[in-house]
N, C-alpha and C positions, 0 to 999 in steps of 0.2 A: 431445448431448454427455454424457459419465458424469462428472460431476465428483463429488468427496466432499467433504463441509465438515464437518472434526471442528472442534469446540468443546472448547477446555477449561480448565476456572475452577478456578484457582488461589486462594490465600489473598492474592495483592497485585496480578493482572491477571488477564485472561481474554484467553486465544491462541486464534487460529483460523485453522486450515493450511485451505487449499483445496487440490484437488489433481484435475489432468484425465491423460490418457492421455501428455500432450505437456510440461506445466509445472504448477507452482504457486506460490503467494502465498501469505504470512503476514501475521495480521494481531494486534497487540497492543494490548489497551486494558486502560493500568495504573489501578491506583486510589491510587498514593503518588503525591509532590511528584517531581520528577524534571523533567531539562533541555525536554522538552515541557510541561509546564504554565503554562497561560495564551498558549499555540501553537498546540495541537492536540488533540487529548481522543485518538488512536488512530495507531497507526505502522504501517504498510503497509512491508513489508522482504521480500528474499528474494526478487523475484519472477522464476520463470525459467522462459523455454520452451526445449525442445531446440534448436539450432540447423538440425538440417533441417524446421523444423516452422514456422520464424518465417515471419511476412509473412503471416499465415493469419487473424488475427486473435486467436489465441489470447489473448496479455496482457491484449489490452483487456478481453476477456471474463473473465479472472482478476482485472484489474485492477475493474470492476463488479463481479462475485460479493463482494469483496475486502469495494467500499464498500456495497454492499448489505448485506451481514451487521454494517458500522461502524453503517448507520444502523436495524438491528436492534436493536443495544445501545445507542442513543439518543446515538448519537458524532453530534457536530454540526459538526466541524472533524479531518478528517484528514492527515497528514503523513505526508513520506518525506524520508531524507536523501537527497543527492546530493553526490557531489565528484565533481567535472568530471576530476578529475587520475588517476583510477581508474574512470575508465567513459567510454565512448565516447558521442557527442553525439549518436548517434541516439536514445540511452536519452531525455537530457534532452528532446530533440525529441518525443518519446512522450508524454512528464509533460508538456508544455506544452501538446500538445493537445490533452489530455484534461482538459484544465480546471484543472492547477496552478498554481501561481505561488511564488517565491519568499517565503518571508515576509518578509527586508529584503534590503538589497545584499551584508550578508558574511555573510550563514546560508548553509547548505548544508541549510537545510530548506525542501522545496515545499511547502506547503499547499493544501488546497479545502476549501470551506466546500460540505457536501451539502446538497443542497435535499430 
């Protein structure tokens, strides 16, 4: 696969787009106080494959590259938002198998703790 992983460090987080032929994923690990802290140290956002490209495995592998580069920057808990009311449940179904979980019953943030 050709994937790119720009890096780039800013004065209050460091963002990191991945990007393959088909999708990519963004990832943000801030260094201020902000509605994740003490939830998740890194936010995984944005992540999208073409529609004639899905079912391929693509994501998952966006979604890894994602946390692999989280547990680079020594992120030890990473999140994503989700509202069910603007995306469809196969998304949700996605995050949960790949090891998500919500953080309580009325967050619409999933979390994993990486190993």
């Amino acid at each position: 696969r050709n994937e790119m992983i720009q890096r780039q460090e800013w004065k209050d987080e460091i963002r990191i787009l991945i990007i393959d032929n088909y999708g990519s994923v963004q990832l943000s690990i801030p260094f201020y106080h902000n509605k994740l802290t003490g939830k998740a140290d890194a936010l995984i956002h944005t992540l999208y494959v073409d529609t004639k490209h899905r079912r391929q495995g693509i994501a998952k592998r966006l979604l890894q590259l994602a946390e692999q580069q989280a547990k680079l920057s020594h992120v030890k808990v990473v999140g994503l938002e989700f509202d069910i009311r603007d995306t469809e449940s196969f998304v949700l179904n996605f995050y949960l198998k790949n090891g998500y979980k919500p953080f309580n019953r009325t967050s619409k943030l999933l979390i994993k703790r990486l190993k």
